[in-house]
C-alpha positions as CSV (number, residue, x, y, z in Angstrom):
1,X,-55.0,-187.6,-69.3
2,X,-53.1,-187.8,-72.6
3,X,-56.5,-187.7,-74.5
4,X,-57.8,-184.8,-72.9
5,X,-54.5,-182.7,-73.1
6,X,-54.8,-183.5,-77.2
7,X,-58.6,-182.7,-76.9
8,X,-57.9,-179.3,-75.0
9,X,-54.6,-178.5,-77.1
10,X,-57.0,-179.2,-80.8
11,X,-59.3,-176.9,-79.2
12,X,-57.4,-174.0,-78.4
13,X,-55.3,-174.4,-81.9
14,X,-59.4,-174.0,-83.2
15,X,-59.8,-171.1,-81.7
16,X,-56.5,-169.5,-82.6
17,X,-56.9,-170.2,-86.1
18,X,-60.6,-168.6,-85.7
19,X,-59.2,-165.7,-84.3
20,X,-56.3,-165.7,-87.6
21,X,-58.9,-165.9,-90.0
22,X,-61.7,-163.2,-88.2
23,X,-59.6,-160.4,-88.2
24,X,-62.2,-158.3,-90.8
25,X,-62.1,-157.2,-94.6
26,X,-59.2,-154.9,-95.7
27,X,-58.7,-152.7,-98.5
28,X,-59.3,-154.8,-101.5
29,X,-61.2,-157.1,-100.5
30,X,-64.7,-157.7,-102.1
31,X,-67.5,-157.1,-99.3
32,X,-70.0,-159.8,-99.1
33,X,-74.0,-158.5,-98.5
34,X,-75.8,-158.8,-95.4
35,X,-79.2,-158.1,-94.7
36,X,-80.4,-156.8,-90.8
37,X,-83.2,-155.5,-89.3
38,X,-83.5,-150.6,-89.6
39,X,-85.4,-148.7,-87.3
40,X,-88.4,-148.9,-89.8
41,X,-88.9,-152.8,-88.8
42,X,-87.5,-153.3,-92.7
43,X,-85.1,-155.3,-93.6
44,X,-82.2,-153.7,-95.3
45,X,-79.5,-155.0,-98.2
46,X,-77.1,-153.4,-99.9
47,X,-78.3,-154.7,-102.8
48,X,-81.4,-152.6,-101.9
49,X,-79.6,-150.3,-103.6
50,X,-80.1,-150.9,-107.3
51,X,-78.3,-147.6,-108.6
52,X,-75.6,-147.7,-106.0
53,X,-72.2,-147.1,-107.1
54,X,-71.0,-147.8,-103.7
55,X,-71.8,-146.9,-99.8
56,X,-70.4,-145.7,-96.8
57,X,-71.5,-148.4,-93.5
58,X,-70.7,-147.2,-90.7
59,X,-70.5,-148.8,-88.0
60,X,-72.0,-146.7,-84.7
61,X,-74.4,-146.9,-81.8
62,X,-76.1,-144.1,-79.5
63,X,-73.8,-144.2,-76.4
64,X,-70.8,-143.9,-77.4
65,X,-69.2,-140.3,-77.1
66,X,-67.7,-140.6,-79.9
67,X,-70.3,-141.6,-82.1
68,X,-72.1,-138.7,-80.7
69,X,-69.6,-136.1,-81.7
70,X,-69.5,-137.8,-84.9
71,X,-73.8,-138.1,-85.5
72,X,-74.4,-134.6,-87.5
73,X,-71.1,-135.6,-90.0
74,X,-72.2,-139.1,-90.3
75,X,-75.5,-137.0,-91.1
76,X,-74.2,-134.9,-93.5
77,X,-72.1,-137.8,-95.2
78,X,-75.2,-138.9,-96.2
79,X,-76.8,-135.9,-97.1
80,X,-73.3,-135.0,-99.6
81,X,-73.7,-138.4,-101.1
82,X,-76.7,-140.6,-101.5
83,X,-77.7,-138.9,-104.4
84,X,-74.2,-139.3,-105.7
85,X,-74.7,-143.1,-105.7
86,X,-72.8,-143.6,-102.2
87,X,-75.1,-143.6,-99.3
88,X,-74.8,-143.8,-95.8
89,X,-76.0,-147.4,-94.0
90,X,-75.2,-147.0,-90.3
91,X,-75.2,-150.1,-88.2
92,X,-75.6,-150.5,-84.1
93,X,-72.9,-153.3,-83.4
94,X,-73.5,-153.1,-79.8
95,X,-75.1,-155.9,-77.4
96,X,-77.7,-154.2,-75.6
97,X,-77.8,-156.4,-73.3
98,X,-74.3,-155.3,-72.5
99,X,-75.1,-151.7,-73.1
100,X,-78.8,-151.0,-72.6
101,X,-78.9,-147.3,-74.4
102,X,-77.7,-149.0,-77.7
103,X,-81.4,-151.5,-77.6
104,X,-83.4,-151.6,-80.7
105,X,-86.3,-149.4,-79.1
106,X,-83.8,-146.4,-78.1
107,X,-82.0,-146.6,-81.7
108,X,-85.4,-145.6,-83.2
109,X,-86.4,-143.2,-80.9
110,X,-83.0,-141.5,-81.7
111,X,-83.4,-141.9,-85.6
112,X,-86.5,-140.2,-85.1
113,X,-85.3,-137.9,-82.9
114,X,-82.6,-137.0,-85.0
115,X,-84.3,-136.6,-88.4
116,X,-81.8,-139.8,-90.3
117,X,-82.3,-140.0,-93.9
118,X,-79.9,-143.1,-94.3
119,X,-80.6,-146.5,-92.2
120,X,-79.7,-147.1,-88.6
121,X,-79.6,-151.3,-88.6
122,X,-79.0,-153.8,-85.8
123,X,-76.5,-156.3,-86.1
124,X,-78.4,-158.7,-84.0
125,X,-75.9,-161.6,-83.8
126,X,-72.7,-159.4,-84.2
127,X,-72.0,-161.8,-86.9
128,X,-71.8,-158.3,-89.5
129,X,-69.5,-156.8,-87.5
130,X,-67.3,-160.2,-87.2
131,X,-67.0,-160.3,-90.9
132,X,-66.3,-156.6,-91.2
133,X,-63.7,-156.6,-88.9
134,X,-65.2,-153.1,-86.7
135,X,-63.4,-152.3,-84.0
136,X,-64.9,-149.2,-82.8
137,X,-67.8,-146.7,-83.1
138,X,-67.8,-145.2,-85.4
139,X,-66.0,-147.2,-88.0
140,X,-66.0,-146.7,-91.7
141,X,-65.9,-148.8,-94.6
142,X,-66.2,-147.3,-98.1
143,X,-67.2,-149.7,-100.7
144,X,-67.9,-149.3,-104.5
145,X,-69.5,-151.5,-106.5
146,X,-67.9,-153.0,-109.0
147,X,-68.5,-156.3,-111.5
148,X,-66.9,-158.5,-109.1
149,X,-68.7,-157.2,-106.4
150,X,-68.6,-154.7,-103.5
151,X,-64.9,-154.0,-103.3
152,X,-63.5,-152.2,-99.8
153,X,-61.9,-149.1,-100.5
154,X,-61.7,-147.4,-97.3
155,X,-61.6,-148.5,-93.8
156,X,-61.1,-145.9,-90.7
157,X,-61.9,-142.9,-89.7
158,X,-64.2,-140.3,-90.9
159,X,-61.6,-137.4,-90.4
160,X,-58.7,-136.7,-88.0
161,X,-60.4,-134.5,-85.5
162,X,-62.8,-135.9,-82.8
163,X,-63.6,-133.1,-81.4
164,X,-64.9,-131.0,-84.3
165,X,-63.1,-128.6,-83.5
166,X,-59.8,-128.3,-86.4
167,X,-61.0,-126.2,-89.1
168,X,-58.0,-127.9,-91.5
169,X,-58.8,-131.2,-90.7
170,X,-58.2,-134.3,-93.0
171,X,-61.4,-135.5,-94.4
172,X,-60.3,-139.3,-94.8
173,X,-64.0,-140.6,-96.0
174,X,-65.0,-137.6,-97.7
175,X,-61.6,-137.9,-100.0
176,X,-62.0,-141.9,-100.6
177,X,-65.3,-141.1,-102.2
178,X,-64.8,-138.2,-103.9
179,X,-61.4,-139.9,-105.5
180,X,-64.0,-142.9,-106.5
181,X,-66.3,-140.6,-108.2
182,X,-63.4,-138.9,-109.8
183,X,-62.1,-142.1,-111.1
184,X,-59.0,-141.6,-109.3
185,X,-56.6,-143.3,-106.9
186,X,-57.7,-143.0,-102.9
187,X,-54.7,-141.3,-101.4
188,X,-55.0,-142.3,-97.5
189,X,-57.0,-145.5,-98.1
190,X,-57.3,-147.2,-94.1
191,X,-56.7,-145.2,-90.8
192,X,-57.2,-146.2,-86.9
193,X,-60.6,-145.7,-86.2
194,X,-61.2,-143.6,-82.9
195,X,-64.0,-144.6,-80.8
196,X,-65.8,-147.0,-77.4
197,X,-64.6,-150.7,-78.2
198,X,-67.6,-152.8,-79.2
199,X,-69.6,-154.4,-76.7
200,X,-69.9,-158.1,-77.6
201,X,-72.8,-160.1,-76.4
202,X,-70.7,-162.4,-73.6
203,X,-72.5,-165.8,-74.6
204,X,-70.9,-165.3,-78.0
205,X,-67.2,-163.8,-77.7
């Protein structure tokens, strides 16, 4: 009885100190590359991106009303500053199992759809998502490129109104990388994102 009551007490420590040490990147931190699967059937990297100075991955999916409201800025994100050396690389996070509208075949039909000029990957295994820490859709990570690698300078939101709908809103992603290309400092560098909690695949939580 003693032996399994150390067995089951090691165990939970384990996953505690998993938990402690899986809790994402934050500002500052360098970003490490990953490669998944666009809508294209090609596999995508940021170091794909030879003349990069940074990107913007966000992390959304087709379902979530929030991502929705979000699609045409994520769009125009993209469309502002890909050929600025920061473009967009969207990623589903989703198990479709758990959530069948976010599946690999519906994600292409609504990149096509939809007319994306930046990637729409899936994170198959969630392990991308793990390591980024993303807690919602969307969720944004800015990173630039630097000689030590892909340093996170952003994480949040893309702005502070959902509903599209405050004509003075705060731009948060739009000022991170414009401060980057400006050589300045980010002033608002991590806000809480807004969005549907990510649907894990329940074999692997």
């Amino acid at each position: 009885m003693k032996k399994y009551l150390a067995i089951m007490i090691l165990a939970v420590a384990g996953m505690v100190a998993f938990k402690a040490d899986n809790t994402g990147y934050k500002v500052g931190d360098v970003a490490a590359d990953f490669k998944l699967k666009n809508v294209d059937g090609k596999m995508v990297s940021l170091a794909n991106y030879k003349q990069a100075k940074g990107y913007i991955v966000v992390f959304t999916c087709n379902h979530c009303p929030y991502a929705q409201a979000y699609e045409s800025r994520i769009m125009d994100l993209d469309k502002m500053y890909a050929s600025k050396g920061y473009p967009v690389i969207a990623i589903s996070p989703n198990d479709p199992v758990s959530e069948p509208a976010d599946s690999f075949d519906n994600m292409k039909k609504l990149a096509a759809q939809k007319g994306y000029t930046f990637p729409y990957t899936i994170d198959e295994t969630q392990n991308v998502t793990r390591t980024y820490g993303a807690k919602a859709t969307p969720h944004v990570y800015v990173l630039q490129k630097t000689a030590k690698g892909n340093v996170v300078q952003y994480i949040g939101a893309i702005d502070n109104d959902t509903e599209g709908t405050n004509p003075n809103k705060v731009k948060y992603v739009e000022s991170a990388v414009n401060a980057l290309l400006d050589g300045k400092a980010i002033t608002t560098s991590s806000t809480k994102a807004i969005g549907c909690s990510i649907k894990w695949n329940k074999e692997l939580r």
